[in-house]
LOBA-850415 format. One record per atom (N, C-alpha, C, O, CB): z, y, x; residue in one letter. Coordinates in steps of 0.1 Angstrom, whole numbers, plus 5000, padded with zeros to 4 digits. Glycine has a CB too. Layout:
ZYXa ...
This chain:
953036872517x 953236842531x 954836842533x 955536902525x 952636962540x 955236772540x 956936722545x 957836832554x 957536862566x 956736572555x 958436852551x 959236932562x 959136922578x 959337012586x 960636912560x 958836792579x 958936772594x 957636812600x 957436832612x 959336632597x 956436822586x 954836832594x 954837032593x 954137102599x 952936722580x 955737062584x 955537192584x 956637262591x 956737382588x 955337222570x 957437222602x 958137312613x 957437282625x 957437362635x 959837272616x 956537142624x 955937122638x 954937292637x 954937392644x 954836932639x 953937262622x 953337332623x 953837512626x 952937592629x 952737292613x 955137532624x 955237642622x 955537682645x 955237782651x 956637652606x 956037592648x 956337582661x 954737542663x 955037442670x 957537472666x 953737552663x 952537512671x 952037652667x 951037682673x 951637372666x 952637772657x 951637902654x 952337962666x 951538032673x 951638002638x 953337962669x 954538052679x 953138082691x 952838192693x 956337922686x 952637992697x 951038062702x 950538132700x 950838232707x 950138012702x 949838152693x 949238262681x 950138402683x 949538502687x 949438212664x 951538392680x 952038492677x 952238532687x 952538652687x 952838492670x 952238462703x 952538502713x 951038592723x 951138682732x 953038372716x 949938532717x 948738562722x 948438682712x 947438752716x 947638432724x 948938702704x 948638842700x 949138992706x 948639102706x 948938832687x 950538912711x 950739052722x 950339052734x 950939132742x 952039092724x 949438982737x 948539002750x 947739082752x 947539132763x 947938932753x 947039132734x 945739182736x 946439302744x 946139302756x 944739212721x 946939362742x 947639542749x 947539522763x 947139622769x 949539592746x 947739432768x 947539432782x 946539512794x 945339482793x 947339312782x 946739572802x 945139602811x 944739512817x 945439422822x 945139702822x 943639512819x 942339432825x 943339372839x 943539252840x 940639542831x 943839482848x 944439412858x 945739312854x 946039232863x 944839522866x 946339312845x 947339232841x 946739122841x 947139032848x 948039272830x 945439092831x 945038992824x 944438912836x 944138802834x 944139022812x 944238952849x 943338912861x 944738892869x 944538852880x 942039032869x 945738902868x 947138902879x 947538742874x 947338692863x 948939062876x 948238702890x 948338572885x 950038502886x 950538502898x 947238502894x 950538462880x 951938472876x 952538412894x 953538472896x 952438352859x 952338352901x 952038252916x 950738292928x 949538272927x 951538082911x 951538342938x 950038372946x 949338182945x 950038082946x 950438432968x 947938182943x 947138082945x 947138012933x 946437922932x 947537992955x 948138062919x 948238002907x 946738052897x 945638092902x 949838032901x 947138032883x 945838042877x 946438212872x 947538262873x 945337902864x 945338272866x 945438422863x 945638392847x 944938312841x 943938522868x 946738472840x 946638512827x 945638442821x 945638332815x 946538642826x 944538542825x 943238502817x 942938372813x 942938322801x 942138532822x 942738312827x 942538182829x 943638052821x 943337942816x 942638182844x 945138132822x 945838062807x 945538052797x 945437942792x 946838102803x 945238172790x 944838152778x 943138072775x 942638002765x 945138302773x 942638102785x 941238082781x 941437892780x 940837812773x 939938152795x 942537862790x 942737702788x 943437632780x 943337512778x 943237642796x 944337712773x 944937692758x 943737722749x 943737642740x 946237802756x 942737812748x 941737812739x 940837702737x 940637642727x 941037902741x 940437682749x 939037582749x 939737422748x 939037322748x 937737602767x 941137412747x 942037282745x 941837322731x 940837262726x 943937262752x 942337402722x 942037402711x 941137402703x 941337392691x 942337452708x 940137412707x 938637412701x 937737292707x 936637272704x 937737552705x 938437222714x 937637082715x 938736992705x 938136932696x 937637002735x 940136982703x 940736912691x 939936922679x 939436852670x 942136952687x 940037062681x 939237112665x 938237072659x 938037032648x 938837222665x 937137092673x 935937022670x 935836862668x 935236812658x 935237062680x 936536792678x 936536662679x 937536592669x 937436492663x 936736642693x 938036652669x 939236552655x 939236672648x 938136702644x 941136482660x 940236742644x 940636802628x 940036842623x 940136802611x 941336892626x 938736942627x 937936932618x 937336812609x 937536802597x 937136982624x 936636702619x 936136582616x 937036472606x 936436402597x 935836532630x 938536472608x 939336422599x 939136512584x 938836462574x 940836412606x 939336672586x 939136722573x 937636682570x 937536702558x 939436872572x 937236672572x 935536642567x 935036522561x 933936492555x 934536632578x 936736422565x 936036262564x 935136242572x 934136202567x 935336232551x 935036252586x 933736222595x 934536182610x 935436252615x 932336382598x 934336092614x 934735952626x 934936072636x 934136162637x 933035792632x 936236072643x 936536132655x 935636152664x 934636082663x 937336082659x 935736212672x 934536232688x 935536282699x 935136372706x 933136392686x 937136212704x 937836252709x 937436162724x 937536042723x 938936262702x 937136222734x 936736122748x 937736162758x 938136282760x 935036142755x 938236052764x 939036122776x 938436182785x 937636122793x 939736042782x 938836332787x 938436402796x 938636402812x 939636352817x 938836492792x 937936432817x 938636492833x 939036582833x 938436682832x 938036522843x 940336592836x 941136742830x 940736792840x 940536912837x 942836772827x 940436752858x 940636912867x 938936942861x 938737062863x 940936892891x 938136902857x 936836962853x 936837082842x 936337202842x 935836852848x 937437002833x 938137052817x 938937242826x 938637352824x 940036872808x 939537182833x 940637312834x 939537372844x 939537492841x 942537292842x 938637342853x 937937432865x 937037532854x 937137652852x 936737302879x 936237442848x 935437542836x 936137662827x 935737772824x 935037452825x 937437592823x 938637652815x 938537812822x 938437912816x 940337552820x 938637792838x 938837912848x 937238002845x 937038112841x 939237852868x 936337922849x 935237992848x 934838092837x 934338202838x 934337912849x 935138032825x 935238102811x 935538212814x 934738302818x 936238052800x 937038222812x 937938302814x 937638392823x 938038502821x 939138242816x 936838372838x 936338502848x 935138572839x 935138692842x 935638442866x 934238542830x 933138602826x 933238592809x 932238552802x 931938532832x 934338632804x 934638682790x 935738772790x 936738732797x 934938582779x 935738872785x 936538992778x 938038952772x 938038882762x 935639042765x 939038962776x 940438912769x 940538942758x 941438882752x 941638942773x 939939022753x 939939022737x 939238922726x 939738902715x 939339132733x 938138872732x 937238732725x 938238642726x 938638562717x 935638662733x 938838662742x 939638502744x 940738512732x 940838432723x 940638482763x 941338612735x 942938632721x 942238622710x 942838542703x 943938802719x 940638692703x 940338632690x 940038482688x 940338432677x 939338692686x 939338402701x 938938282699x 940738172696x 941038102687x 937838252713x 941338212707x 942938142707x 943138152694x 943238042689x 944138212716x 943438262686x 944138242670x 943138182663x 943538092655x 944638372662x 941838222663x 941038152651x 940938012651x 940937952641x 939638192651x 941037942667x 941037842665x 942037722664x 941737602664x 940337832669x 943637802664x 944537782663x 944737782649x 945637692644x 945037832670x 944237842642x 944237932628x 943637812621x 944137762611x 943238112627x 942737772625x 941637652622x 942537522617x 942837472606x 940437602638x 943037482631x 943637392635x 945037372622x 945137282615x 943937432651x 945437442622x 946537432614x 946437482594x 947237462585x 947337542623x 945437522594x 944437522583x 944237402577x 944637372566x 943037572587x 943637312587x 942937202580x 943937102582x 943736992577x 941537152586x 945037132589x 946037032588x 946637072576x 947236972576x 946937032600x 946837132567x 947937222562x 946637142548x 947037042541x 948037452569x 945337192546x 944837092539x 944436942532x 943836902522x 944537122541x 945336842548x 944836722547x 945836652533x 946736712526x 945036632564x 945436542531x 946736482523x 947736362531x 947536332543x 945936402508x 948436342527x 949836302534x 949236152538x 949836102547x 951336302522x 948436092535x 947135932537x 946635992553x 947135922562x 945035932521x 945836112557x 945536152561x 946136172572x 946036092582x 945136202556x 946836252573x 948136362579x 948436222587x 948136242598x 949636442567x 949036062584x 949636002592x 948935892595x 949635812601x 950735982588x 947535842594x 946335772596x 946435812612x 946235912617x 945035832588x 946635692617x 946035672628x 944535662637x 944135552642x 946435592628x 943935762638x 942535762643x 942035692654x 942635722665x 942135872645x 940735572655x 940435562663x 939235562667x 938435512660x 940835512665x 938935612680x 937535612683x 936735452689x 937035372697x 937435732695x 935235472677x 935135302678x 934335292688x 933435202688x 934635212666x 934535402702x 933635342713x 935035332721x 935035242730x 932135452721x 935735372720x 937335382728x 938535292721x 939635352719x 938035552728x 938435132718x 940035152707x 941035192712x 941835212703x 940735032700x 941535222725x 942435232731x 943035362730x 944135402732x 942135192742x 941535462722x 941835632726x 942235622707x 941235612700x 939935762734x 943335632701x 943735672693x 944735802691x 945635832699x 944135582690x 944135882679x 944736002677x 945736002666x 945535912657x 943636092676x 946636072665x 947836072652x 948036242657x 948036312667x 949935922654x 948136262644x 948636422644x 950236472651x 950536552660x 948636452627x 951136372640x 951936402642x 952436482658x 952836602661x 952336302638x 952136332667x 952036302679x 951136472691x 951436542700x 951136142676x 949736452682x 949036582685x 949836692686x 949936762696x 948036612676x 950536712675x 951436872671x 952736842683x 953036912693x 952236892649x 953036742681x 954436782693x 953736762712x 954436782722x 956136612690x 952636722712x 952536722726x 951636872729x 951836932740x 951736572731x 950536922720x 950737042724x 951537172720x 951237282725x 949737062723x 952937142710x 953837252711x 954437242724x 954937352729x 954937252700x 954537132731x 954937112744x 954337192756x 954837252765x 954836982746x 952737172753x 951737222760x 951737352765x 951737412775x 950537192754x 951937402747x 952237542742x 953137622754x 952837692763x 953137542726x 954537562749x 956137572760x 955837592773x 956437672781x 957037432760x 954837482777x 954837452793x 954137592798x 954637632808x 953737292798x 953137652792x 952237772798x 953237902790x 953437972799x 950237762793x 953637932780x 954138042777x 955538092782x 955738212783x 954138022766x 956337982785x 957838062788x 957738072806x 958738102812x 959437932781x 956638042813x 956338092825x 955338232821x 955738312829x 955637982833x 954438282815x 953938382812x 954838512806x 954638632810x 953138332804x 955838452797x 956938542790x 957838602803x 958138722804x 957938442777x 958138512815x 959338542828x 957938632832x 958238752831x 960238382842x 956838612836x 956338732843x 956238832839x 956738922845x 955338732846x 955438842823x 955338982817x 956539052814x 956539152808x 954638972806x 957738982819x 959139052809x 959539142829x 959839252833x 961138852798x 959339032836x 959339072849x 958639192855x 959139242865x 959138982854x 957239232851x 956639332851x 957139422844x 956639532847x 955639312847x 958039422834x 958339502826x 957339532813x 957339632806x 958539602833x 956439402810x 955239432801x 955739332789x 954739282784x 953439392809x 957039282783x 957339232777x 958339272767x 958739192758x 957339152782x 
């Protein structure tokens, strides 16, 4: 693997390492929401999870497998409304184990592919338009990553829970 696929990767675990110091949190933290009317903790992470476990499922896995993508464009406010629902009726501890494992996944089978692979352009042959590239994948959700964490990090450091 190339230097450049293995800092993306190393900047896409910075999640992981970040959602592991969540688990300590109390129940009321994990239900407080960084914005009156915004989404709750929970509901962050539970939408960083279930984003990661539909790539997973739908592409990385399927690329490590050798088996045709299943990536569809979503409706994100549906994607994110469910995202919330999850997250009100599961435990923050499944959510923080599900977030690393399948982050853990994610970067596994990337970390497995070969370099053919790694920069293969994927496309889905009911969508040609919906093409996937890793590269591309890893920097728009370390971005993704960025966009929800360094607003979570100013609350919990602001609580004094950081």
């Amino acid at each position: 693997m190339n230097k450049e696929t293995e800092q993306l990767l190393l900047a896409f675990e910075e999640w992981t390492l970040f959602v592991k110091t969540l688990i300590r949190l109390e129940e009321k933290t994990w239900n407080s929401s960084l914005e009156k009317g915004k989404w709750t903790i929970k509901s962050i992470v539970s939408h960083m999870m279930l984003w990661d476990r539909y790539f997973y499922k739908e592409a990385i896995e399927k690329i490590a497998l050798n088996q045709q993508i299943t990536l569809k464009h979503l409706d994100f406010d549906e994607f994110n409304r469910k995202a919330v629902e999850y997250g009100n009726r599961t435990e923050p501890s499944e959510i923080v184990d599900k977030a690393i494992t399948y982050r853990h996944k994610i970067m596994n089978d990337i970390r497995g592919l070969s370099e053919e692979q790694l920069y293969q352009r994927y496309v889905d042959p009911e969508n040609r338009d919906n093409v996937f590239y890793i590269p591309q994948y890893l920097k728009d959700f370390i971005w993704h990553d960025q966009h929800h964490m360094e607003p979570l990090k100013q609350y919990l450091a602001g609580e004094g829970l950081l």
